[in-house]
C-alpha positions in Angstrom: -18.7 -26.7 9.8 -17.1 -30.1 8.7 -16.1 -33.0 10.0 -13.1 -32.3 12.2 -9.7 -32.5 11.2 -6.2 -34.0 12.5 -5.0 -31.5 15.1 -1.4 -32.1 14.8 -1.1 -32.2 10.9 1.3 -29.3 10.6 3.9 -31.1 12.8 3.5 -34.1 10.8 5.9 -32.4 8.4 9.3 -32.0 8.5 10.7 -28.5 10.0 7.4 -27.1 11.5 8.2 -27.8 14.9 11.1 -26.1 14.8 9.8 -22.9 13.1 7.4 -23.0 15.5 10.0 -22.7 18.2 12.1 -20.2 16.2 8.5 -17.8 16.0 8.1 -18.1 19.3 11.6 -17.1 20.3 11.4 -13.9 17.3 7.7 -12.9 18.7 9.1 -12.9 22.5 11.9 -10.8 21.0 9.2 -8.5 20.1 6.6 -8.3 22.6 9.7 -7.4 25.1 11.2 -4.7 23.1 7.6 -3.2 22.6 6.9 -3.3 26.4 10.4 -2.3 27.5 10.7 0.4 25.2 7.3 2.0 26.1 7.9 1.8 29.5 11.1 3.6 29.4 10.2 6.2 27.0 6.8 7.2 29.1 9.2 7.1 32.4 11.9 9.5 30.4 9.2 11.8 28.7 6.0 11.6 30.3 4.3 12.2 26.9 2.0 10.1 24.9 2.9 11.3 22.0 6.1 10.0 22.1 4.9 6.8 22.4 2.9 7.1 19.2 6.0 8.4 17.7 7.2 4.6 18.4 4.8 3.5 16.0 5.3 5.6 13.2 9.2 5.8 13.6 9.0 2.0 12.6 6.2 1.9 10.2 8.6 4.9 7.7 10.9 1.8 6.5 8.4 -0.8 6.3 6.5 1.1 4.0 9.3 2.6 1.9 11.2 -1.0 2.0 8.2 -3.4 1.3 8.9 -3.9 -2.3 12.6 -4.4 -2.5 11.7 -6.8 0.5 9.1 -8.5 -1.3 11.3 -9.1 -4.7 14.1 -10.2 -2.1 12.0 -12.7 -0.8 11.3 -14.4 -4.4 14.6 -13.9 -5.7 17.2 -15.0 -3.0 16.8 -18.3 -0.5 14.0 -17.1 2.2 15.9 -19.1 4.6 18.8 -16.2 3.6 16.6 -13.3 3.9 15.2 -14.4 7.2 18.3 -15.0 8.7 20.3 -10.9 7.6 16.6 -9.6 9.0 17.0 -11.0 12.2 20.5 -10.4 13.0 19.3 -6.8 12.1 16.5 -7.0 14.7 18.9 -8.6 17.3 21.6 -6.2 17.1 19.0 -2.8 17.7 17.5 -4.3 20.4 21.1 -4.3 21.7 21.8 -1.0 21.0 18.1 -0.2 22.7 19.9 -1.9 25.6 22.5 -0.3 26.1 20.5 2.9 25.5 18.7 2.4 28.4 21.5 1.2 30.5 23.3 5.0 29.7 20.2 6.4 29.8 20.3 7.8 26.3 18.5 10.6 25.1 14.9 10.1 23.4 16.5 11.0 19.7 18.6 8.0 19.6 15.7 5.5 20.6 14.1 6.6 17.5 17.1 5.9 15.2 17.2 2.7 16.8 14.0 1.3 16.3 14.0 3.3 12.4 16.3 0.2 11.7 14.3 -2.1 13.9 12.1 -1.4 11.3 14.0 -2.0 8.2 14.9 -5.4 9.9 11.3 -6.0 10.4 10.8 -5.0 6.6 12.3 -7.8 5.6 11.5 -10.5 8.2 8.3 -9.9 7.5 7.7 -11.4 3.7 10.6 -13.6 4.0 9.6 -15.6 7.5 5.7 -15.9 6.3 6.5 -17.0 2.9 8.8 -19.8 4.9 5.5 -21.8 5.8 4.5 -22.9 2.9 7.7 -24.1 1.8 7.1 -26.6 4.5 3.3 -27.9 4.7 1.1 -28.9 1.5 -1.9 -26.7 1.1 -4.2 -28.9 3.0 -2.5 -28.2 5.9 -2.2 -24.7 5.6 -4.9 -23.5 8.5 -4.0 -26.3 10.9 -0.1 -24.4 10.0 -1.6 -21.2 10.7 -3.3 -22.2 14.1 -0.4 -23.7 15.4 2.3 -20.7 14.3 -0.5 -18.8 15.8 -0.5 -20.5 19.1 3.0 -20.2 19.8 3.1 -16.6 18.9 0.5 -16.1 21.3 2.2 -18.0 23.9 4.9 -15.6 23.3 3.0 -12.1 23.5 1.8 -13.6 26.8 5.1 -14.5 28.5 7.4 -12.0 26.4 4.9 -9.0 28.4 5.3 -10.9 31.7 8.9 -11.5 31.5 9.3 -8.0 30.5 7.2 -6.7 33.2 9.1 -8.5 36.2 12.6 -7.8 34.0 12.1 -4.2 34.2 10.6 -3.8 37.7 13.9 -6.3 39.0 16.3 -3.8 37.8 13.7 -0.4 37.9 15.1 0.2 34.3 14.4 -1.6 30.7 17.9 -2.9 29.8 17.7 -6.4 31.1 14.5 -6.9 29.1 15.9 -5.6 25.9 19.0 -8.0 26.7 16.3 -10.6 26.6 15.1 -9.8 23.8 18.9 -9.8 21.9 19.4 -13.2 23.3 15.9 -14.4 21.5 16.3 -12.8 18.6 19.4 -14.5 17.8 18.3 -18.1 19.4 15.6 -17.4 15.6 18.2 -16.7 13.7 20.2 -19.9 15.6 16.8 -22.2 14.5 16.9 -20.5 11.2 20.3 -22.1 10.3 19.0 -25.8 10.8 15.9 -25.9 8.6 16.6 -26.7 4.7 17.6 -23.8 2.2 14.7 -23.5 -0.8 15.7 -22.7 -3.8 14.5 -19.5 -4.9 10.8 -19.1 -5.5 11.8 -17.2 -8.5 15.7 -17.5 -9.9 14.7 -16.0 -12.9 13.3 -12.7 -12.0 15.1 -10.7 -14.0 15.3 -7.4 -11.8 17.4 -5.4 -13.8 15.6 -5.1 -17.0 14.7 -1.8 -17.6 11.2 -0.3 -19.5 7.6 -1.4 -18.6 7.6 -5.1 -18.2 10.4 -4.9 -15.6 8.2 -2.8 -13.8 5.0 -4.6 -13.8 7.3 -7.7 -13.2 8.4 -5.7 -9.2 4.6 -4.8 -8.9 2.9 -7.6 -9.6 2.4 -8.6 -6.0 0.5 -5.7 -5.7 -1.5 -6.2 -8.6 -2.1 -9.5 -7.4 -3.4 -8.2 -4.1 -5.6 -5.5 -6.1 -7.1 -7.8 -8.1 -8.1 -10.5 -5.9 -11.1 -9.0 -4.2 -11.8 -11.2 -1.5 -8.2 -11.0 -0.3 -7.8 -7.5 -0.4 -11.3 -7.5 1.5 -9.6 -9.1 4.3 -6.3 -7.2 4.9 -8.3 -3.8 4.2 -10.5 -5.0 7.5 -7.7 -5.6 9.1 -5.7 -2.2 8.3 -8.6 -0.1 9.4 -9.9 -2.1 12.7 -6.6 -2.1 13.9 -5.4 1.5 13.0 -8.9 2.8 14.7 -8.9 0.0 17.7 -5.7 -0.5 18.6 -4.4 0.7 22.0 -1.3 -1.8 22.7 0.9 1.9 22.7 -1.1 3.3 25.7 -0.9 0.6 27.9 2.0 2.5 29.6 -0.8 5.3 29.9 -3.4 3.1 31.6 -1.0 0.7 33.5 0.5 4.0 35.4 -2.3 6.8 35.0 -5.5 4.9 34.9 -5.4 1.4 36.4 -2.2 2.2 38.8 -0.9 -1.4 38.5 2.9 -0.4 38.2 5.5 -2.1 35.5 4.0 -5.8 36.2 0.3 -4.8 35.9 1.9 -3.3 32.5 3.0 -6.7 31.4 -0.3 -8.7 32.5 -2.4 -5.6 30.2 0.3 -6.4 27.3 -0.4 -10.7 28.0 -4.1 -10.6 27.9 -4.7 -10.5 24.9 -2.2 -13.3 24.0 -3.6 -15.1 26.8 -6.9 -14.9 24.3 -5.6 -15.5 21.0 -3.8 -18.3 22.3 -7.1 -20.1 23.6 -8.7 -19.3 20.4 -5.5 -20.7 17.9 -5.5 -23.7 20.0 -9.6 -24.3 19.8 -8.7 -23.5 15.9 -6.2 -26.7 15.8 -9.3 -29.0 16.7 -11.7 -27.4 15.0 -13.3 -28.8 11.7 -13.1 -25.6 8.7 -15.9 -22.7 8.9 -18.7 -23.5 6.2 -18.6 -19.4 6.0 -15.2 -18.0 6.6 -15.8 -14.2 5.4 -18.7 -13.9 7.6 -17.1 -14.9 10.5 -14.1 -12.7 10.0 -16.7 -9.8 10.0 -18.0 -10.5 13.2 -14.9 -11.4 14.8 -13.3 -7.9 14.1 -16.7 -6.2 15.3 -16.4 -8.3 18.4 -13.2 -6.8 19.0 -13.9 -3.2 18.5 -16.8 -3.8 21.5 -13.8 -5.3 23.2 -11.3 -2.5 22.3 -14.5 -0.5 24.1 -15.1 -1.7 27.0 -11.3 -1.6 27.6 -11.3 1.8 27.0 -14.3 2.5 29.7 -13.3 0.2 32.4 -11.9 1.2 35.5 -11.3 -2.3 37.3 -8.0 -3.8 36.4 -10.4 -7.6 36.1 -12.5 -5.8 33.7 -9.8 -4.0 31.6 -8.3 -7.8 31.4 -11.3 -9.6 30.5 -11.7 -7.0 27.5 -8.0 -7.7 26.7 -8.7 -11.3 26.7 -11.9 -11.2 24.9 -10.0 -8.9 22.0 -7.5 -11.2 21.6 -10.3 -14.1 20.9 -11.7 -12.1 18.1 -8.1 -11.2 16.2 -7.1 -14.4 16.4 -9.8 -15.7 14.2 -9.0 -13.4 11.9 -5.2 -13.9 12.1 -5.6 -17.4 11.1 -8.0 -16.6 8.4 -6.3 -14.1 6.4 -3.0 -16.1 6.7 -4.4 -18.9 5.1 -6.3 -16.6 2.5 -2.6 -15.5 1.7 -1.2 -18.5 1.3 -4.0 -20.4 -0.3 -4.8 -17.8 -3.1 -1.1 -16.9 -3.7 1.4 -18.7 -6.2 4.4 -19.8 -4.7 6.7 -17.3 -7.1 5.0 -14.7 -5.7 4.6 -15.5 -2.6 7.5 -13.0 -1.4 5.8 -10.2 -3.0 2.3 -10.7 -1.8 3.5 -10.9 1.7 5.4 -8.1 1.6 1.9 -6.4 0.6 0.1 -7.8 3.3 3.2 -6.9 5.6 2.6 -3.3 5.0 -0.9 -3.2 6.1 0.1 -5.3 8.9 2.3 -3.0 9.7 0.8 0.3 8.9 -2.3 -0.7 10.9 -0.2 -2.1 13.9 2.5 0.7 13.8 0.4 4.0 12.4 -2.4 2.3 15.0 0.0 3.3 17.6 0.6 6.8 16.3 -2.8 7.1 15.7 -3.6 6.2 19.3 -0.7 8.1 20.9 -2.0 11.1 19.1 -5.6 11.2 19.4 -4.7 10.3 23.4 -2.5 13.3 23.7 -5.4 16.0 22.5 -8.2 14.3 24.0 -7.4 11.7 26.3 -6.3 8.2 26.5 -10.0 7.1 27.2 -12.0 8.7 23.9 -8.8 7.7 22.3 -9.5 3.8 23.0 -13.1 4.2 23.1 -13.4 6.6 19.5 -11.2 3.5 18.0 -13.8 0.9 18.8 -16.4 2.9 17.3 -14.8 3.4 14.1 -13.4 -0.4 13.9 -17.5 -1.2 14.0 -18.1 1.5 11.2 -15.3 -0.1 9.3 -16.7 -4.0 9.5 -20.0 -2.3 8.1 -18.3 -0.4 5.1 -16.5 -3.5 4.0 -19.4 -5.9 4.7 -21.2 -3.9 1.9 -18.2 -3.1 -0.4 -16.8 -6.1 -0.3 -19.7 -8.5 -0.8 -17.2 -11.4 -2.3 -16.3 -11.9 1.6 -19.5 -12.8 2.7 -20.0 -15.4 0.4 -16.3 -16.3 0.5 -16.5 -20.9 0.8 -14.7 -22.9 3.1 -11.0 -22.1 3.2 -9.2 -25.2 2.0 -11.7 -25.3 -1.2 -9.8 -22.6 -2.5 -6.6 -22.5 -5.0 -4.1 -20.3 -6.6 -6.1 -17.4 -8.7 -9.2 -19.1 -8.1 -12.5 -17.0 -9.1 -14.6 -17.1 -5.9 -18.0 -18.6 -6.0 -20.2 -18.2 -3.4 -20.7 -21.1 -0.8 -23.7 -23.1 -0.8 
């Protein structure tokens, strides 16, 4: 690695600090509804697979919304965009609340969070293209760390707070009031940084015939083309679909580990509590000489993590692992962000995210599903466990597919539609 690099550069620019504080009020928003909404649907059904159903309820419109999203993104204000998504996301996790409060039946949770997720379709491409707007490329992974930090400061507390909210009442409707009240304090911080200008005004959207078309696809075509990026997100998509096991938490909290609502939220915050160690070691650290290499053995380190978690039977154990996972992601959180943004023009920017949105989201959400209903036919414990095996067959695969990653040079070399070269 390099020399090392001004640890505060990000906030050296005007608006970061307070999108950083607006992140961390949208990911609390989050965290809480996931862990309040888990909690309550496990305690009404006692069924697994309706906690995978969570997952794939809100994965439907992200998929089927991402490129109306993306083109939304580069052809209105992001600042706009960002701000309709998250009075969206505020007002279902009011209706989850009052759900909750007259104990509602299971359909209507799902119709809920269906337009949780079209509110998350759109946050998604229209908050991470905000960034950028804001810091010069050179800053870009410094940017990352930081946004990283504080949205790992929030999956920590948002778990806890959601923990103690629901065992203070013995229901989830304070935690998703919480999570209303957040969602619109983002939308509050939203209002006070500056309005871009479209990315691209003159995206002419109604043109019909073939060049219209390619014009809507061409974040995907972007994403296709540029190997080394779609390296990244395509490790990411399939470690987390196969490792994941945030949706049984509920499962080992009350079944396995017998640690109750609170020990629910401390299993949720570990691996926060990681990630947000390793973003803030990333703040101070100079760049890695060999960036594709580490992302390989950062996800392989998690699926081992993801593993032991899945064996353990000691609540210190089963929280180390959490810990330890979050360590690994995080590296590669940080990395494929800035892979995004350094690679990506700004009038596609919208677009591009949108892509990697979608296999954020399928692998987060269809991760879930995935876990809920491998745990329901064979257990919760060769769910979590067969997931870490196949996120370590997955790092292999695209080790040896995708040989642009391992030779992938330091990340702030790189610019828009660069050609890769290997590093020296």
């Amino acid at each position: 690695m390099s020399e090392q690099r001004d640890s505060i550069a990000a906030f050296r620019h005007p608006g970061v600090a307070r999108f950083a504080v607006g992140r961390f009020l949208s990911a609390m928003a989050a965290t809480s509804i996931s862990v309040a909404v888990g909690w309550r649907l496990y305690e009404q059904t006692d069924s697994m697979l309706a906690l995978g159903i969570v997952g794939l309820v809100e994965v439907i419109p992200v998929l089927g919304l991402a490129l109306p999203a993306g083109i939304a993104s580069d052809r209105f204000p992001r600042r706009r965009v960002a701000i309709a998504s998250h009075l969206t996301l505020a007002l279902c996790a009011g209706a989850l609340g009052l759900l909750s409060w007259f104990s509602g039946p299971t359909w209507a949770y799902y119709v809920a969070l269906f337009f949780l997720g079209v509110g998350t379709a759109f946050r998604g491409p229209s908050v991470g293209a905000m960034l950028p707007q804001l810091v010069p490329p050179k800053d870009f992974t410094n940017a990352n760390a930081w946004i990283s930090s504080t949205y790992e400061l929030a999956s920590i507390s948002g778990p806890a707070v959601a923990g103690f909210l629901i065992a203070a009442v013995s229901d989830a409707w304070l935690a998703l009031l919480f999570a209303f009240c957040s969602h619109l304090g983002f939308t509050l911080v939203l209002f006070t940084l500056p309005e871009k200008p479209a990315a691209n005004a003159r995206l002419d959207l109604g043109r019909a015939g073939k060049h219209g078309l390619t014009e809507m696809l061409a974040g995907l075509r972007f994403v296709r083309d540029t190997k080394v990026f779609l390296a990244a997100i395509t490790l990411d998509l399939f470690a987390v679909l196969f490792g994941g096991c945030i949706a049984l938490m509920p499962v080992y909290a009350k079944d396995v580990l017998h640690v109750g609502p609170v020990g629910l939220g401390w299993l949720r915050a570990a691996p926060a509590l990681g990630a947000l160690s390793m973003a803030l070691l990333q703040t101070r650290l100079p760049a890695w000489k060999r960036p594709g290499i580490v992302l390989l053995v950062t996800v392989a380190g998690f699926g081992i993590a993801n593993i032991t978690f899945g064996l353990s039977k000691w609540m210190w154990l089963s929280l180390l692992s959490l810990f330890l996972a979050g360590v690994f992601d995080n590296v590669s959180v940080v990395i494929r962000a800035t892979l995004e943004q350094s690679l990506t023009p700004d009038a596609m920017r919208g677009r591009v995210s949108a892509i990697h949105y979608v296999f954020v989201g399928m692998s987060n959400e269809l991760g879930s599903f995935e876990s809920g209903a491998t745990a329901a036919m064979f257990g919760p414990i060769a769910s979590v466990v067969g997931g870490g095996i196949g996120t370590l067959l997955v790092v292999v695969f695209v080790a040896l597919y995708f040989p642009q990653l391992r030779t992938l040079p330091p990340l702030h070399q790189l610019q828009p539609a660069q050609t890769m070269q290997p590093a020296e």
